[in-house]
N, CA and C atoms as an extended XYZ file, in Angstrom:
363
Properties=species:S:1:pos:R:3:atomname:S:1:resname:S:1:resid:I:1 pbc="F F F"
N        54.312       17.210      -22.655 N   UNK     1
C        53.868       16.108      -21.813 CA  UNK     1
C        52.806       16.566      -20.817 C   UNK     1
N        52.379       17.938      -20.819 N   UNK     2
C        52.097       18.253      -19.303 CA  UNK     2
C        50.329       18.229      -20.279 C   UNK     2
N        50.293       18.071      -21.005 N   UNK     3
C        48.754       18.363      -22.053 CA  UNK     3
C        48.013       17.094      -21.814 C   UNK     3
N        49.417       15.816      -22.098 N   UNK     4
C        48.197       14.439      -21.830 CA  UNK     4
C        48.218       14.208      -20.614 C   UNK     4
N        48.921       14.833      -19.607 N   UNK     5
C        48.508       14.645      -18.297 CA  UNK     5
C        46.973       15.324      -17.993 C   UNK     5
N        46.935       16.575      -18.689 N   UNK     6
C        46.099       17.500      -17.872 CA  UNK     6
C        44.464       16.523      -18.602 C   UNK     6
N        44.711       15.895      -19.606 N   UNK     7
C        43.430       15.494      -20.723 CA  UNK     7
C        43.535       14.297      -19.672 C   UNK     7
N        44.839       13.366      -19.210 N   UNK     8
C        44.177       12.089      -18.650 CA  UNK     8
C        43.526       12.605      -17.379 C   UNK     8
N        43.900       13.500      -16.458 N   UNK     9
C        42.882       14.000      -15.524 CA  UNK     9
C        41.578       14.296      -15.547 C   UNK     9
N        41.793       14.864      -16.945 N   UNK    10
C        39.990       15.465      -17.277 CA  UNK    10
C        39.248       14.312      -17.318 C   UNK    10
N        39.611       13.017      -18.065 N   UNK    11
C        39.558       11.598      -17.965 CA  UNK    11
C        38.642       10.780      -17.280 C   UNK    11
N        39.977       10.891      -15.624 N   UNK    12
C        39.432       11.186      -14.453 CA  UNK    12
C        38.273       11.430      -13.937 C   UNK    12
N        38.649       12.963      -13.636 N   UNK    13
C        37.262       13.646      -13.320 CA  UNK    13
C        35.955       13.301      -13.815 C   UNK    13
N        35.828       13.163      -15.081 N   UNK    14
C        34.652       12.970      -16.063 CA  UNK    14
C        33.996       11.712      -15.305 C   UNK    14
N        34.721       10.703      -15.306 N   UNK    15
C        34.743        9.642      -15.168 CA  UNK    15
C        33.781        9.328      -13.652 C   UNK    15
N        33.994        9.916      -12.422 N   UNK    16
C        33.758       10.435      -11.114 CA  UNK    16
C        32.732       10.864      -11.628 C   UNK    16
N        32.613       12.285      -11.728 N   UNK    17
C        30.986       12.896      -12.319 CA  UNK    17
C        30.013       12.046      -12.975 C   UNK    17
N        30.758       11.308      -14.001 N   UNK    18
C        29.552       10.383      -14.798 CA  UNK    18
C        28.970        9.082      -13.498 C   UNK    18
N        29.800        8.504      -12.681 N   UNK    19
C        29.309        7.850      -11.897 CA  UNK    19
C        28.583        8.147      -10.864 C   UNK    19
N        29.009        9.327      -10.329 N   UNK    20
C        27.960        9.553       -9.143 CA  UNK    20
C        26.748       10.774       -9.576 C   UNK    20
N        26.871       11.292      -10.898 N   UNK    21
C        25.864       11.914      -10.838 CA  UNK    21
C        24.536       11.453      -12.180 C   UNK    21
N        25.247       10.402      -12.612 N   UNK    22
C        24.236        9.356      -13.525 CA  UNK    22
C        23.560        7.960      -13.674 C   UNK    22
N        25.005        6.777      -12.864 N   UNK    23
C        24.929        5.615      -12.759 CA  UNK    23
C        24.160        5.695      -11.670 C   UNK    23
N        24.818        5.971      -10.277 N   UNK    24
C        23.983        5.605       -9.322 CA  UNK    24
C        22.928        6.145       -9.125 C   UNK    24
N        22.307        6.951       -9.231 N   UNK    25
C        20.927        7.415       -9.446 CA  UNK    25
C        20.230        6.470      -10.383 C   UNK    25
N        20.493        6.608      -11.263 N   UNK    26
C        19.807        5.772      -12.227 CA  UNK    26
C        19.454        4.315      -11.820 C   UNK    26
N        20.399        3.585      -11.400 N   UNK    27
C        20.495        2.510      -10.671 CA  UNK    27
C        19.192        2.096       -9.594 C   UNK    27
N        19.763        3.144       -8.423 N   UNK    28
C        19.040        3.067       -7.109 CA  UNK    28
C        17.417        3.831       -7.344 C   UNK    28
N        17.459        4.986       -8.695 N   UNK    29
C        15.353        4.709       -8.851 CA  UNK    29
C        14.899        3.483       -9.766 C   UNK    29
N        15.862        3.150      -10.575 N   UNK    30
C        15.261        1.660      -11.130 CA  UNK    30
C        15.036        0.757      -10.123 C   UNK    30
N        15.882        0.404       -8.997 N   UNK    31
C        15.674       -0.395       -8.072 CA  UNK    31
C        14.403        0.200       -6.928 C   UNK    31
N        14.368        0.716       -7.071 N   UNK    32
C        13.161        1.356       -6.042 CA  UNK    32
C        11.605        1.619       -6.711 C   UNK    32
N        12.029        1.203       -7.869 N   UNK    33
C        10.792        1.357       -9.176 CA  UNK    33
C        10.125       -0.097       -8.864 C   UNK    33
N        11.301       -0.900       -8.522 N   UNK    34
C        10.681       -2.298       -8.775 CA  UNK    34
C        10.861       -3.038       -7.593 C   UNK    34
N        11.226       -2.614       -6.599 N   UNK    35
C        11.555       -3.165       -5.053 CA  UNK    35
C        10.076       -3.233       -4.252 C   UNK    35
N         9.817       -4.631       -4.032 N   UNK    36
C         8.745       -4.397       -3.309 CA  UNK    36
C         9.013       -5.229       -1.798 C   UNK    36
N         8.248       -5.242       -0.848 N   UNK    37
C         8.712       -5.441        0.510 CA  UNK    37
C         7.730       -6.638        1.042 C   UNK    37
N         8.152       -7.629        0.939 N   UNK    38
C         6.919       -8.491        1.853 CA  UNK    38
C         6.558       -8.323        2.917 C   UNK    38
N         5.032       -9.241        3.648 N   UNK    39
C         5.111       -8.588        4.260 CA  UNK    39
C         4.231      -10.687        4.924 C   UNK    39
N         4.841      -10.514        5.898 N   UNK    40
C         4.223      -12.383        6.431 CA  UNK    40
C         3.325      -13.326        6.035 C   UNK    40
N         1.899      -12.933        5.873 N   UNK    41
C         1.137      -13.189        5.748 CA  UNK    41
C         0.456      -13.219        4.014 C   UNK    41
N         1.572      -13.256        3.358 N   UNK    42
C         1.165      -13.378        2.263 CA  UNK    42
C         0.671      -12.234        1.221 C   UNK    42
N         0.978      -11.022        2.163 N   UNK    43
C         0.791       -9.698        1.643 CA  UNK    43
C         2.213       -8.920        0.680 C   UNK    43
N         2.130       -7.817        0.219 N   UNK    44
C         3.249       -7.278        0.123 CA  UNK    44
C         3.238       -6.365       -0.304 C   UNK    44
N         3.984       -5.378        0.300 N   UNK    45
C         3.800       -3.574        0.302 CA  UNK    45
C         4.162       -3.270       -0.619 C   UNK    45
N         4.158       -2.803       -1.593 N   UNK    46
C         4.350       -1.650       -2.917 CA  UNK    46
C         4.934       -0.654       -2.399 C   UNK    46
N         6.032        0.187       -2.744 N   UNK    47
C         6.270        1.385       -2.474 CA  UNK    47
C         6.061        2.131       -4.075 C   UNK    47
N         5.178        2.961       -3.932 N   UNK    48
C         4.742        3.329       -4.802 CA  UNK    48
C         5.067        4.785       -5.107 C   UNK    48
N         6.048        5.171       -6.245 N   UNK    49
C         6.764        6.789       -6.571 CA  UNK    49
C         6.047        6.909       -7.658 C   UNK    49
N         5.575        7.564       -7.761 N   UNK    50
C         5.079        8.246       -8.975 CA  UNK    50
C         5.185        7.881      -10.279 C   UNK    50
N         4.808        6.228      -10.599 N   UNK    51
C         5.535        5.653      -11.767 CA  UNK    51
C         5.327        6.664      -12.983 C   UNK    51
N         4.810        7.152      -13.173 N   UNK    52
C         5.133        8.130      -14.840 CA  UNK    52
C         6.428        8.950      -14.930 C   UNK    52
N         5.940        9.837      -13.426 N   UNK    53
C         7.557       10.574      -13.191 CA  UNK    53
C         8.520        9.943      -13.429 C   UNK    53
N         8.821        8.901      -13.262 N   UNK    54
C        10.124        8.178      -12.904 CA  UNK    54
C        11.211        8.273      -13.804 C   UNK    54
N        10.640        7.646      -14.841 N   UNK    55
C        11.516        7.812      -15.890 CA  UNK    55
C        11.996        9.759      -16.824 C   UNK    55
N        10.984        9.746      -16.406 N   UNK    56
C        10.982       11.823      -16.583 CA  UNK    56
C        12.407       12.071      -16.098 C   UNK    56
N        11.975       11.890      -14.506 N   UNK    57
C        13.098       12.211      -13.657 CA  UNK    57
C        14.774       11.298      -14.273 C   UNK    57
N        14.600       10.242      -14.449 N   UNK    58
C        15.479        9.818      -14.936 CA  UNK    58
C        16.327       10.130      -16.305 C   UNK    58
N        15.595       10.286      -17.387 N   UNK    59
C        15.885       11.139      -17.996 CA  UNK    59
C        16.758       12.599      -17.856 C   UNK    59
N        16.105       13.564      -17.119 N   UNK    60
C        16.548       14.541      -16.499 CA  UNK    60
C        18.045       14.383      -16.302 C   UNK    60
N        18.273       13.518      -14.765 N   UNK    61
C        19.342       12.976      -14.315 CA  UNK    61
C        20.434       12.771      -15.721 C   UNK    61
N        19.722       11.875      -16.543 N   UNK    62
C        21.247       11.694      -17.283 CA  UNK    62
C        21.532       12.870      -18.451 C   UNK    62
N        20.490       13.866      -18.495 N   UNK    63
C        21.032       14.753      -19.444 CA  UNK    63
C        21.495       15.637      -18.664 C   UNK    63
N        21.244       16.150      -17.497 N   UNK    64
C        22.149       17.031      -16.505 CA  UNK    64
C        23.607       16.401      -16.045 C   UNK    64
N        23.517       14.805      -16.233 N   UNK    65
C        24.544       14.094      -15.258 CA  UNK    65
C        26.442       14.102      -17.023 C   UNK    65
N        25.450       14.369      -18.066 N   UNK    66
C        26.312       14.167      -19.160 CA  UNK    66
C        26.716       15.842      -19.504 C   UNK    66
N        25.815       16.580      -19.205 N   UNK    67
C        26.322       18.361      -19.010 CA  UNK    67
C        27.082       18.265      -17.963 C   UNK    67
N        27.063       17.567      -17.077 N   UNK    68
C        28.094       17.992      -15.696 CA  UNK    68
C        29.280       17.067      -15.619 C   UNK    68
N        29.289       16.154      -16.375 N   UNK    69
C        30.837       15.331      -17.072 CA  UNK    69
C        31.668       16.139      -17.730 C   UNK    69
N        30.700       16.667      -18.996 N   UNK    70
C        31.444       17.290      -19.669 CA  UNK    70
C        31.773       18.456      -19.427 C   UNK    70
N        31.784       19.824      -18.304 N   UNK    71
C        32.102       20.745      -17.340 CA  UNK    71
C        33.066       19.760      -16.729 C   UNK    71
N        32.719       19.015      -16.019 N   UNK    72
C        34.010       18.510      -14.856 CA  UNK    72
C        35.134       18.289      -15.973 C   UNK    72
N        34.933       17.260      -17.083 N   UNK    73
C        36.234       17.264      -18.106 CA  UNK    73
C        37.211       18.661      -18.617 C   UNK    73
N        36.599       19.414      -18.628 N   UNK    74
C        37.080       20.666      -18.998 CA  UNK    74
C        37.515       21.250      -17.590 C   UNK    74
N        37.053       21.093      -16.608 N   UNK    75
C        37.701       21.567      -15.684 CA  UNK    75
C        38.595       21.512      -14.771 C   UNK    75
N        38.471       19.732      -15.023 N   UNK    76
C        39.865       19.369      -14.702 CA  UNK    76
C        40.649       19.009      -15.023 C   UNK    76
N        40.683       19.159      -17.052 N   UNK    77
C        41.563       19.330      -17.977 CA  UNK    77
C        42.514       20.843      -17.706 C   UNK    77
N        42.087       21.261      -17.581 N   UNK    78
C        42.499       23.144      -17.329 CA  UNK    78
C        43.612       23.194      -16.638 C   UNK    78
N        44.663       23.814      -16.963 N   UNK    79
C        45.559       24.017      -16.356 CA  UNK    79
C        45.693       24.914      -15.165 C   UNK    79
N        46.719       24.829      -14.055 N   UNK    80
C        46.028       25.086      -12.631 CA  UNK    80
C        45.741       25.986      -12.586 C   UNK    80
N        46.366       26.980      -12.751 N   UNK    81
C        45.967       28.379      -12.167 CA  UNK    81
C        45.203       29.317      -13.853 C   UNK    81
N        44.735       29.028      -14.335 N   UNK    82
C        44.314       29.313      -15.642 CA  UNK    82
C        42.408       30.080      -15.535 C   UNK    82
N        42.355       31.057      -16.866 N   UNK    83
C        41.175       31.480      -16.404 CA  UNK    83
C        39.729       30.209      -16.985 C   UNK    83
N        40.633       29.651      -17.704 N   UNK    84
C        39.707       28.584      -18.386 CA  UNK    84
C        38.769       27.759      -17.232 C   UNK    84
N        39.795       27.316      -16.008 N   UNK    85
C        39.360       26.787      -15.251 CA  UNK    85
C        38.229       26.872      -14.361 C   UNK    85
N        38.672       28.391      -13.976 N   UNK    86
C        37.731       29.357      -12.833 CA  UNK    86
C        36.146       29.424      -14.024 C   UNK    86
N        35.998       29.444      -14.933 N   UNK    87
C        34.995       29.772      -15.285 CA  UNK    87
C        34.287       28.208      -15.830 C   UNK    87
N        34.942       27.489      -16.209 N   UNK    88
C        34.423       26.109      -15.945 CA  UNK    88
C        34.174       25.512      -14.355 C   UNK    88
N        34.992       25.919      -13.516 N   UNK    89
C        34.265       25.804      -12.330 CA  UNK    89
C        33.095       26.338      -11.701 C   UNK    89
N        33.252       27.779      -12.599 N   UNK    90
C        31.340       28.378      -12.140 CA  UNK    90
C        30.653       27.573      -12.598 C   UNK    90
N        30.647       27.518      -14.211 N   UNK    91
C        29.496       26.540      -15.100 CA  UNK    91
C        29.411       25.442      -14.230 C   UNK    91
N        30.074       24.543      -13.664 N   UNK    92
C        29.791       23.489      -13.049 CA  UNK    92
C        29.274       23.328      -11.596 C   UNK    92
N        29.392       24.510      -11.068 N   UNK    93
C        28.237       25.207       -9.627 CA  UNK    93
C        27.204       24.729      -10.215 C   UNK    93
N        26.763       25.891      -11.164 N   UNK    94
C        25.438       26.204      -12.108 CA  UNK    94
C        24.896       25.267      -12.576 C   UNK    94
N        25.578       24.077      -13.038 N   UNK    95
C        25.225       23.017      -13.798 CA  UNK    95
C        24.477       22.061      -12.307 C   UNK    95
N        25.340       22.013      -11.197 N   UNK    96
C        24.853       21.300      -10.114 CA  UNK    96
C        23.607       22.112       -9.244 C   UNK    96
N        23.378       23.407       -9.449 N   UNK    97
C        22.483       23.906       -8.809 CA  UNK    97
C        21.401       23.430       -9.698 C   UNK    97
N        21.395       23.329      -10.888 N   UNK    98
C        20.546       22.715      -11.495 CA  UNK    98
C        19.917       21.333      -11.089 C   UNK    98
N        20.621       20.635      -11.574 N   UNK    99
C        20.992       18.891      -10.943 CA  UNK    99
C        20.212       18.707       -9.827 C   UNK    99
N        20.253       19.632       -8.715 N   UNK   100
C        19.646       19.277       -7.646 CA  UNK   100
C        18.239       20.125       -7.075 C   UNK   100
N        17.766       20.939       -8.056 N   UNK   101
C        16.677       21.411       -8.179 CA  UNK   101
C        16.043       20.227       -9.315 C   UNK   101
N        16.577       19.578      -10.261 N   UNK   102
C        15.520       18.507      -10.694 CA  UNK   102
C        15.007       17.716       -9.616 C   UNK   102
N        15.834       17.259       -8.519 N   UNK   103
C        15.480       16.504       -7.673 CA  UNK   103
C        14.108       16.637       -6.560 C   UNK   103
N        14.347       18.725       -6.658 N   UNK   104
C        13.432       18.742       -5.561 CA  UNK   104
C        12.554       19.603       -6.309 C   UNK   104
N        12.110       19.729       -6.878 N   UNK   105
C        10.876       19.768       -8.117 CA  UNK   105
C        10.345       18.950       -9.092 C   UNK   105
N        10.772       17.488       -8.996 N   UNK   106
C        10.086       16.843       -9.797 CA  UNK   106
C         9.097       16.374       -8.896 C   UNK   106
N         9.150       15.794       -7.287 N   UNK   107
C         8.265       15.335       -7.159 CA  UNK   107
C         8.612       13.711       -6.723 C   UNK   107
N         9.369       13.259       -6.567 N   UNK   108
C         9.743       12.126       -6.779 CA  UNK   108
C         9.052       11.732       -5.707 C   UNK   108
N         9.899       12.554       -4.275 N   UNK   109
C         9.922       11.817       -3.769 CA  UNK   109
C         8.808       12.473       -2.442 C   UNK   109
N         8.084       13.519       -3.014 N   UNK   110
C         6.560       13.886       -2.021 CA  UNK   110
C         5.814       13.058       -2.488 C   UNK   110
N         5.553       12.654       -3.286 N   UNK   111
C         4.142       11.905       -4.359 CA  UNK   111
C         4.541       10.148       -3.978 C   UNK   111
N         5.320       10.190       -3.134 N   UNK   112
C         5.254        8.592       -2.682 CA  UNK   112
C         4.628        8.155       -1.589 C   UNK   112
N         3.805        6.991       -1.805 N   UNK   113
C         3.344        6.384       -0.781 CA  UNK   113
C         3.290        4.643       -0.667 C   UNK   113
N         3.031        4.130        0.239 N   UNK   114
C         3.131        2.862        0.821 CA  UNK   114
C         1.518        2.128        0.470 C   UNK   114
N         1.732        1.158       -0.361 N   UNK   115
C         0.038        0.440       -0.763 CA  UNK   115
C         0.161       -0.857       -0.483 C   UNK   115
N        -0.876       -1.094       -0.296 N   UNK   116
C        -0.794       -3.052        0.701 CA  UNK   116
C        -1.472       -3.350       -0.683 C   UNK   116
N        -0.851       -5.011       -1.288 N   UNK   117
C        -1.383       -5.635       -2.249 CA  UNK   117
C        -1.410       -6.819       -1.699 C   UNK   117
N        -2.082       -7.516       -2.885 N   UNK   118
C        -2.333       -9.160       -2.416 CA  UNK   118
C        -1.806      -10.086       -3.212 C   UNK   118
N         0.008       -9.191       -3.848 N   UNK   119
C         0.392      -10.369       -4.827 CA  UNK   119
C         1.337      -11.363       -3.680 C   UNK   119
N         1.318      -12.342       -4.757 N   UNK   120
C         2.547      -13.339       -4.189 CA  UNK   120
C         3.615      -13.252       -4.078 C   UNK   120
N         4.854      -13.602       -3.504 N   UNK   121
C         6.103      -13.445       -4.018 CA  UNK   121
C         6.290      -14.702       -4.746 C   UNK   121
């Protein structure tokens, strides 16, 4: 019994990892891809990221965010005190030191700037 406990945990975990390190990202640069800001007078600001990058970066995100599910599944499948664990817990450092060097080497978010247009809403 103690096996489908430890697999529904991994479950779990996976589950956590896949959301915060794929959905919401993914989410909040699609929304910021296409969020634009009015502005009174009939103007309206563009926030403008690096549209080519974007999806690059996004990309990125979900193939690092589906390597770091599948580490968290295994690691918090693992039984407690086990060596399986400890070394799926390094890989999953490693996997996040990664993760967050895509972030600050792609560029996302130096290469942005603010452009006044003259669409409508």
């Amino acid at each position: 019994m103690g096996g489908m406990k430890n697999i529904f945990r991994g479950f779990i975990g996976m589950a956590i990892y896949m959301t915060t390190t794929m959905l919401i990202p993914a989410l909040t640069f699609d929304y910021v891809d296409k969020m634009v800001i009015p502005i009174p007078p009939d103007e309206i600001l563009d926030i403008e990221i690096a549209k080519g990058n974007i999806a690059v970066v996004i990309f990125w995100l979900v193939a690092l965010g589906l390597t770091i599910s599948g580490l968290a599944f295994f690691s918090w499948s693992s039984p407690k005190e086990s060596r399986r664990k400890i070394v799926f817990s390094i890989l999953l450092v490693v996997a996040h030191c990664f993760y967050l060097w895509s972030y600050k080497f792609s560029g996302i978010f130096f290469n942005s700037t603010l452009k006044k247009s003259n669409r409508y809403v």
